[in-house]
Every structure is written in C-alpha cells, then in structure tokens.
C-alpha positions in Angstrom: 160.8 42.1 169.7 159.2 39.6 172.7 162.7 38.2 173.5 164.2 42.1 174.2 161.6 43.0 176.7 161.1 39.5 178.2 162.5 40.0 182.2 164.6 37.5 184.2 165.9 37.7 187.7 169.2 36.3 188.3 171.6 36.5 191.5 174.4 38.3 191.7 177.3 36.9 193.5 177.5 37.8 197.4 173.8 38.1 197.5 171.6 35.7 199.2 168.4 37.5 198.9 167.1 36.7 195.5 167.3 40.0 194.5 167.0 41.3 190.7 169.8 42.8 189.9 168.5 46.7 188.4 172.0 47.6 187.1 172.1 44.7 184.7 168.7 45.0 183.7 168.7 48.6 182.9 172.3 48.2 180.9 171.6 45.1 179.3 167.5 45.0 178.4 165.7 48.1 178.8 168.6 50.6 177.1 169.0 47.9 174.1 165.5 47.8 173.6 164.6 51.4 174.0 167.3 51.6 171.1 165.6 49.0 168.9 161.7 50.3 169.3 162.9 54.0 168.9 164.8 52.5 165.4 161.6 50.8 164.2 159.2 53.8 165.2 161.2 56.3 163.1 160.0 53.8 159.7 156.4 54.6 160.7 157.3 58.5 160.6 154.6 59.1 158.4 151.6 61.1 159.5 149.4 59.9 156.8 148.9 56.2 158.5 146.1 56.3 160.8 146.4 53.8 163.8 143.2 52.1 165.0 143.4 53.0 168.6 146.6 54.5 169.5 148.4 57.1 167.1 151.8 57.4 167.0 152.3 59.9 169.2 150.8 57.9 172.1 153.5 55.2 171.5 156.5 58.3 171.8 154.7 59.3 174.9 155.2 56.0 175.9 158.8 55.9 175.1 159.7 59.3 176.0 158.2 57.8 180.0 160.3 55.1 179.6 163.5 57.0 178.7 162.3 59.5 182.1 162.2 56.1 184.1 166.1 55.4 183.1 167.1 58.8 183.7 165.3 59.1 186.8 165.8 55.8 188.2 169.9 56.2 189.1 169.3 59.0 191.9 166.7 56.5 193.1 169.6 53.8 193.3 171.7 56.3 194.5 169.6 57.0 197.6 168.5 54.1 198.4 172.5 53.1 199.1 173.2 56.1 200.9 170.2 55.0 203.8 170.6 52.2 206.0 170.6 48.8 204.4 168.0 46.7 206.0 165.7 49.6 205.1 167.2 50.2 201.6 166.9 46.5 200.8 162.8 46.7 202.0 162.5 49.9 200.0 164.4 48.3 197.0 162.4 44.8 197.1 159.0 47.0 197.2 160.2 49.5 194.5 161.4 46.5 192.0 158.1 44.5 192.6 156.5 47.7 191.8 158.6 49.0 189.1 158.5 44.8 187.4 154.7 44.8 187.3 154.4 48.1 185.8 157.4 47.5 183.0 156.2 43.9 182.0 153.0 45.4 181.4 153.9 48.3 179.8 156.4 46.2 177.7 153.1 43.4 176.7 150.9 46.8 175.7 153.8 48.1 173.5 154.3 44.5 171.9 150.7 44.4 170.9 150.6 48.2 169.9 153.7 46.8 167.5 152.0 44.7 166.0 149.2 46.4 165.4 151.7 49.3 163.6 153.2 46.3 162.0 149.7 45.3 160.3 148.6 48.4 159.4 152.1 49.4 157.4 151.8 46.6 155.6 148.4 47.3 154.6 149.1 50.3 154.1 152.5 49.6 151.8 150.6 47.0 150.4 147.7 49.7 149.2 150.3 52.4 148.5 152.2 49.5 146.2 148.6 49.2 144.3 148.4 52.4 143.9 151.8 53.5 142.7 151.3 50.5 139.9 148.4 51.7 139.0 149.5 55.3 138.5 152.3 53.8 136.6 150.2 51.9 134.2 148.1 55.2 133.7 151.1 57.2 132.7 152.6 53.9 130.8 149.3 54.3 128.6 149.2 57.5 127.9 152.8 57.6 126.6 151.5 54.9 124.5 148.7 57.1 123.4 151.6 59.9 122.6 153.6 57.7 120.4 150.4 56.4 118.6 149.7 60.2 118.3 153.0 60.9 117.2 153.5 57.8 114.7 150.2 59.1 113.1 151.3 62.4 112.9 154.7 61.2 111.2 152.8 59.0 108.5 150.7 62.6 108.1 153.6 64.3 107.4 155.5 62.1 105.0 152.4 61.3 103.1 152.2 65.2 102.8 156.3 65.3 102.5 155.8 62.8 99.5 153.4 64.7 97.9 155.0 67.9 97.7 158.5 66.0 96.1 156.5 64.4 93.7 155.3 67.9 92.7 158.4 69.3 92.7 159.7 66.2 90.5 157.1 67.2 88.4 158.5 71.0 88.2 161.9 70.3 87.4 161.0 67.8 84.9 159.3 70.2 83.1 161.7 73.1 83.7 164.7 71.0 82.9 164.8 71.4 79.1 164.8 75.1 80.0 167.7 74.9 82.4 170.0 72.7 80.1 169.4 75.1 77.2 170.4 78.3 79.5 173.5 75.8 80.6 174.3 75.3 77.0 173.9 78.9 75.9 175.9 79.8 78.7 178.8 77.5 77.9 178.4 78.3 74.6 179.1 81.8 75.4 182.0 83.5 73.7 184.1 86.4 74.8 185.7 89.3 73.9 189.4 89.9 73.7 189.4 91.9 76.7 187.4 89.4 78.7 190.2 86.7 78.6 193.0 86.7 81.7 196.4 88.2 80.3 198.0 84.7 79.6 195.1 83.9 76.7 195.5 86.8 74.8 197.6 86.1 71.8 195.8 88.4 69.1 194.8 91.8 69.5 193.3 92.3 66.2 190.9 89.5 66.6 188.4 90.8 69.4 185.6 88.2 69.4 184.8 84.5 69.4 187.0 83.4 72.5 185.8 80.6 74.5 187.1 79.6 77.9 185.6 76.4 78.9 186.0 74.4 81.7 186.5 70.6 80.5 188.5 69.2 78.0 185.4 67.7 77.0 183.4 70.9 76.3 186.1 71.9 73.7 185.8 68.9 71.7 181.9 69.8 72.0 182.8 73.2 70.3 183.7 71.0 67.4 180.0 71.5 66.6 179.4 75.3 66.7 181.9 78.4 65.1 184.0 80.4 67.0 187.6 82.1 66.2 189.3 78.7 66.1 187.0 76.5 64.1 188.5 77.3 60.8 191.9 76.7 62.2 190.7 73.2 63.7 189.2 72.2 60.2 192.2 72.7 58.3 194.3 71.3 59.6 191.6 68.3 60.6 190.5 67.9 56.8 194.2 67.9 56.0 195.2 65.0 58.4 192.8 62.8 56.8 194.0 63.9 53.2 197.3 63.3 53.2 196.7 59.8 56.0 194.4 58.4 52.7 197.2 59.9 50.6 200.1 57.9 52.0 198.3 54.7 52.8 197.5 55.1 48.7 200.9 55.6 48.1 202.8 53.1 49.9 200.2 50.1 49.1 198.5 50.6 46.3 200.5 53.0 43.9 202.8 52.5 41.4 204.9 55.5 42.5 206.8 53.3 44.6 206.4 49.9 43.9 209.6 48.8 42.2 211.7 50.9 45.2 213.9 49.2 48.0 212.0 49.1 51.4 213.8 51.5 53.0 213.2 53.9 50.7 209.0 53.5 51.7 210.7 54.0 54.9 211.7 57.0 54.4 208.3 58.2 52.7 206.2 56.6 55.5 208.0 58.7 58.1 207.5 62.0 55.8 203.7 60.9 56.0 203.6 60.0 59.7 205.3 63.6 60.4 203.0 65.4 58.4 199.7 63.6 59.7 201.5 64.1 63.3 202.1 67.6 63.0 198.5 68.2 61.3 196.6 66.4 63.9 198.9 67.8 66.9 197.8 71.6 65.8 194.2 69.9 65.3 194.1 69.3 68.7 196.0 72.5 70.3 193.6 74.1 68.8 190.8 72.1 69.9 191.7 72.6 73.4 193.1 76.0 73.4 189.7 77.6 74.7 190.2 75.6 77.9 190.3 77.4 80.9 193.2 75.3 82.9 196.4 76.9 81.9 198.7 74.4 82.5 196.4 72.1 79.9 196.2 75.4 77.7 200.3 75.5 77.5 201.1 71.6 77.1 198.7 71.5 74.2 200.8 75.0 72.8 203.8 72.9 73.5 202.5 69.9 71.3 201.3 72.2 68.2 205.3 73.1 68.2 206.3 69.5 68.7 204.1 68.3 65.5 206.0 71.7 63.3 209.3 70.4 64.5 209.0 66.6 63.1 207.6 67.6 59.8 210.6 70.4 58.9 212.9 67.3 60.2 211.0 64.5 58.3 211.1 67.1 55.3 214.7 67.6 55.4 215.5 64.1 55.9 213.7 63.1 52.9 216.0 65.8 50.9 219.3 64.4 52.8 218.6 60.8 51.7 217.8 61.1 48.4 220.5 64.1 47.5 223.1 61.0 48.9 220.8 58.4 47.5 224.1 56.7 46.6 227.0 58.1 49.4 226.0 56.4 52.3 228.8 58.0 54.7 227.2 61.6 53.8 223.5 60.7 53.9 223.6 58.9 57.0 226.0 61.4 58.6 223.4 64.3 57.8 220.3 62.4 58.4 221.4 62.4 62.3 222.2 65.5 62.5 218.8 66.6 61.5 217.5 64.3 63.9 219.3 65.5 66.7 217.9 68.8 65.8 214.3 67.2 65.6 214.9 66.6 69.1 215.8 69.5 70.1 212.7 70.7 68.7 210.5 68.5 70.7 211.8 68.9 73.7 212.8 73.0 73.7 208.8 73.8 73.4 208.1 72.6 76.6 210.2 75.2 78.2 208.9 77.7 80.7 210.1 80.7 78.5 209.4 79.3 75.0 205.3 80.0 74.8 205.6 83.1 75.9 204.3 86.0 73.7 207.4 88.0 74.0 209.3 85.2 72.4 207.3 84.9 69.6 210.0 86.2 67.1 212.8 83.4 68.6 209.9 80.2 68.3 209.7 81.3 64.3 213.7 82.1 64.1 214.0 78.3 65.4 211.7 77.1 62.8 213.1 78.5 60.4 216.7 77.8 61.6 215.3 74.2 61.6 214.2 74.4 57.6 217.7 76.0 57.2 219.3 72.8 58.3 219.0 71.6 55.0 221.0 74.3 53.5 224.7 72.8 54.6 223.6 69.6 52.8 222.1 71.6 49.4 226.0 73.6 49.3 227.2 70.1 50.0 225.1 68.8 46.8 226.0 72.2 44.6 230.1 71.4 45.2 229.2 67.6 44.2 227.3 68.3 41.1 227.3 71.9 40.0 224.9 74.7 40.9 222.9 74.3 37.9 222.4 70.6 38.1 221.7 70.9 41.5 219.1 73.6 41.6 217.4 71.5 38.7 216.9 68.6 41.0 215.8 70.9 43.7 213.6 73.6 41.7 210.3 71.0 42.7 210.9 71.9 46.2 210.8 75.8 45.7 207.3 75.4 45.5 206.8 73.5 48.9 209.8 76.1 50.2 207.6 79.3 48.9 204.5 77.6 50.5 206.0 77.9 53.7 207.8 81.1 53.6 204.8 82.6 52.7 202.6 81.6 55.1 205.3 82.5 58.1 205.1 86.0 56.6 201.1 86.3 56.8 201.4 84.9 59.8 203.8 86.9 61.5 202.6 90.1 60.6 198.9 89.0 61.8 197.4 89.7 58.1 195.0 90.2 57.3 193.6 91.3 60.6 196.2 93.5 61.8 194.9 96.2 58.8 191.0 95.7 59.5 191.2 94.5 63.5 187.5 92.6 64.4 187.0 92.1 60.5 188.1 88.4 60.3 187.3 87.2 63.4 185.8 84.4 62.5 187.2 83.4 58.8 189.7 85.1 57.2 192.7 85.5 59.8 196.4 85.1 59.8 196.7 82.0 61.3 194.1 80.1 58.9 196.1 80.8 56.2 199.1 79.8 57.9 197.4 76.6 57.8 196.5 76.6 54.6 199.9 77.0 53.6 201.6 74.4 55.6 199.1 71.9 54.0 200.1 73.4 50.6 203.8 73.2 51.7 203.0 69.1 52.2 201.6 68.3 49.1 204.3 70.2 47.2 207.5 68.3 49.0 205.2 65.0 48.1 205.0 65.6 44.8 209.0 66.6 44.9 210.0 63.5 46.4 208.1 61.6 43.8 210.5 63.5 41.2 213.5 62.3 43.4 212.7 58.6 43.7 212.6 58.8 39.8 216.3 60.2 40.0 217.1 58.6 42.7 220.5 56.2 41.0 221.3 59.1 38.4 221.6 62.5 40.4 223.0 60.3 43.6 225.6 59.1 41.3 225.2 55.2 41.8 226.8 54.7 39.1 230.0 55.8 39.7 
C-alpha cells in the first residue's frame, strides 16, 4: 500500500526546470491506487464493524475528494496551457507544491486509517471465527443430544417390540393345535359328486366321499381315514402282498415246481410279477386319484390300464407255453404275438382319447379283445388234440375265465349302485367287486397252471 502512494519527481525530456511531471503521476500512481484502496474498502462493506475514530464513510468521503481532484484537475491543466507560459509555469510550480503537500498528506492519513481498518477486521474476523465455532459446537451437541434421545428411544421401542412378539409367540403356540386340526379337517374334507370339476366325475351313482387334494403326498395320507376309494385301494393292496408271499413260496420253497426246467419258473415268475404289477399299479391309481392336478390324475389312470394289460398278457402266455409245452415253433411263435399285443396295451392307454368317459365301452372291448387273444391258440390246441381232450386240460381255467367275465359285467353296468345311487358309497360298489374278482381271477389261473406243469410232457405231446 506505502509503495502505491509514495511520490517521485522525475524530468521529462526537453524540460530544464525540475518540474513534476502531473500527467504521469496522475496516469501512473494516483488512478492505480485509487483502483486498489477502492478494491480493498469494498471487503470492509460491512456496517456492523465499528472503526475507532473514523467510520467508513469518512474514508469514501475521502476517496470520493480524491476521484473530484482527478476529474477536476485536467481543465486546470488545460488552462494553465492555454495562458502565457512564463505565467503558467509560476502558476503550475505553486499549484503542484500545493497540490504535493496536500496529497502526501492525505495519502500518510489514509495509510494509517488502513491500517487501523486492517486491525480491527482482523479482530473482528478473528471474534466472528470464535463465535461461529462456538455456535457450531452448540449445535454439534445438541444433535448429539438428539441421537442419544433417539438411540434411547429405539432401545424403548424394541424392548417393547420384543415383548409384544414374545406374546404373540406365546398365542400362536397355544392356538396352533387348533389351527392344524381345522387344516386337517379341512383337507380331510370330502365332496360331493357335483362339487368335483367335469373331468373327475366318473360315477354318478356314487354321490359322496370324493377327495380332491392338493399333494401327492396328502393322498397317501388318506391311506389312514375312509372315503369312496379306500376299499378299492385295500384290495387290491392286501392282494399284492398275497400273491408277492405266494410266488416267492412257490418258486423257492415249494415242491410245486421243484423238479421243473428253469424256464418253466420263468414263465411262472413273470405270471407273478404281472399280477403283483397290475395289483399294485391300480393300488396306487387309486391312491392318487383324489389329486387335484389332472395331468397327475390321468398318468396314474393310464398306469391302472398298463398293470390290466401285462397280467391278461402274462396270463395268456402262461396258456401258450404250456398248450405247446413240447412244439417249440408254435409256442414261441404265439408267445410274441401276445407280447406285441402287451405292448400295445401299455402304450395305447396313454393316449389323449383313451381315458376319456365316452370311451369307456372301447377300453373294456380292448381288454377283452386282449383275453380273446388266447382263443386262436385254444382252436389251435382243439385241431391238435380233439375238443374234448382239450377243454379237459383247459376246464381249470374256466374258473379264473368266469372270475373275470363276471366282474367286467358288475363293473360295467355300475352294480350295485346304479339300482340304489348314494347307497354304497363307501363299501359295496361296482368297482370293489371288480377288484375282488380280478384277485379271484389270479388265484384261479395259479392254481390252473399248477395242473398244467403236471401235464406239461403228456398233453404237449413230448413224446411224440
């Protein structure tokens, strides 16, 4: 600041006199430092610093006089040009001397005045610094306060949160026996005909004891309750494990068979696999028939018809190979015939149209069809060894024949619940005698194929 209003003289070229030159001056030290102290007085522009002895508006005063002087002193200059020049130059040498004085000591009394402004904004930056830190801390601890507050508040509320779960824990413990009983009852629930969706409906005259459950696994739970199915499920279930004990007896511990070749227990191990298959194949169908997915409800349809289909074929093979006990061209001829029919009957059931209710009357014709495979063979055996010889050798198989025919005729006209609709819901229906029979149609082609394993070389002419 000292060094931009500090005044030199210097001589300009042409001049003798000593002169200062009041062109340079002005251009190159007063306008530069009126420019600076006007800069550094607008940073003190605030009205709430109080000056010691001379305010701020003293020191614009002061400027404002010394912008007047710069704009004032060029018509000065001006004039004293335009008069003679030994008079100007007197006039000018006064007016400088004059003007010098009174600038260098304006200039000193500014200087000190800036410093003086200089000391008290520091102070006062210094105090306001202070203070501004202080406030800070104030609000710095009372946000920490707040949290605290609010932290206490939180551990309030969870220890009250807490409390209320573990008294709702405690509700629902004591309400849950209640609510898995209602589940159960409510699973347990079973309908009435006209409750099912179209595709369930099978038999009109049976009009309660449905169930339509969601899992697989809830139908094997209504293993332990009674519905419509459960007698057709035990039948059948009950006669698996028969006739499994039955042939394990009879292949490995019986006398039956014991001085047979091996293919001929072959033969009867297939008839017992079939029969177990078919028996446990309707065991589960109707196990799972109550499910409530229908494409689970008709693959399980389709494997009740795949385990009828293996036993008539395992039944008619067991007929084939022992009629031509001894003609191996014949047996083995018609045993693969009736095979390729068995497998036509395990894969036709999974057809779209083939559970259908509609085509009830072509799934029995192709059953039946199936048994009457084993007709071509029987004329086969009546040309070969007369009719009366040969219905001798077959008459044990009438029995196991009737068994059958029988139960598809209770079966397909719905009896007895077609006559008395609602009355054998439960026990008593159609289809559990149709199971009865087939196990009855079992046992007697068993015990007919024990007869022709005993006449196996005689009526299949070995000897010849």
């Amino acid at each position: 600041m000292e060094q931009l209003i500090s005044i030199q003289t210097n001589t300009k070229g042409g001049c003798d006199d000593g002169a200062i030159d009041i062109e340079d001056f002005v251009q190159n030290k007063l306008r530069p430092f009126l420019h600076k102290f006007k800069h550094q007085l607008s940073t003190f522009d605030d009205p709430s610093i109080a000056l010691q002895e001379f305010t701020l508006s003293k020191i614009r005063n002061a400027y404002d006089a010394l912008e007047k002087f710069d704009s004032d002193i060029r018509p000065m200059l001006d004039e004293a040009i335009a008069a003679s020049i030994q008079s100007a130059q007197q006039h000018r040498h006064t007016m400088v001397d004059t003007f010098v004085q009174t600038l260098e000591q304006a200039m000193h009394d500014l200087n000190e005045k800036f410093r003086e402004i200089e000391a008290l904004s520091d102070g006062y930056l210094e105090k306001k610094m202070e203070d501004t830190i202080d406030a800070t801390m104030q609000q710095i601890e009372e946000v920490d306060g707040r949290i605290s507050a609010a932290f206490e508040r939180a551990f309030q509320v969870r220890q009250r949160v807490g409390d209320k779960i573990t008294e709702v824990a405690g509700l629902a413990s004591d309400r849950m026996d209640s609510v898995k009983k209602i589940v159960a009852d409510e699973a347990r629930r079973l309908l009435l005909y006209d409750e099912l969706p179209i595709e369930w409906r099978n038999n009109a005259h049976i009009l309660t004891g449905y169930r339509f459950l969601p899992t697989p696994s809830a139908c094997w739970h209504s293993l332990t309750y009674v519905h419509n199915e459960t007698g057709n499920i035990y039948t059948h279930l009950l006669g698996f494990f028969f006739f499994l004990g039955l042939g394990i007896y009879e292949l490995f511990y019986s006398t039956s068979l014991a001085s047979v070749p091996n293919f001929d227990r072959i033969v009867f191990a297939i008839f017992f696999i079939a029969a177990c298959k078919c028996l446990m194949c309707s065991t589960v169908w109707h196990t799972l028939s109550g499910i409530n997915d229908y494409d689970i409800f008709k693959r399980m349809a389709c494997l009740d018809y795949v385990g009828i289909s293996v036993l008539i074929s395992a039944s008619v093979v067991l007929l084939e190979y022992y009629g031509f006990y001894c003609n191996d061209v014949w047996r083995n001829s018609y045993i693969a015939g009736t095979t390729i029919l068995s497998v036509i009957g395990v894969c036709m059931p999974f057809s779209e149209w083939f559970n259908q209710n509609e085509f009830k009357w072509l799934r029995i014709a192709f059953f039946i069809a199936l048994a009457a495979s084993g007709v071509l063979p029987i004329f086969h055996l009546v040309a070969i060894h007369g009719a009366s010889h040969t219905l001798n050798w077959l008459s044990p198989l009438l029995y196991s024949l009737g068994s059958y025919l029988l139960g598809v005729f209770v079966y397909g006209n719905q009896l007895p619940e077609a006559v008395w609709p609602g009355k054998f819901d439960h026990i008593g229906h159609s289809h559990q005698f149709w199971h009865l029979f087939v196990c009855g149609g079992i046992w007697f082609h068993y015990v007919a194929a024990l007869g022709f394993v005993r006449e196996r070389e005689v009526f299949g002419l070995c000897s010849l």
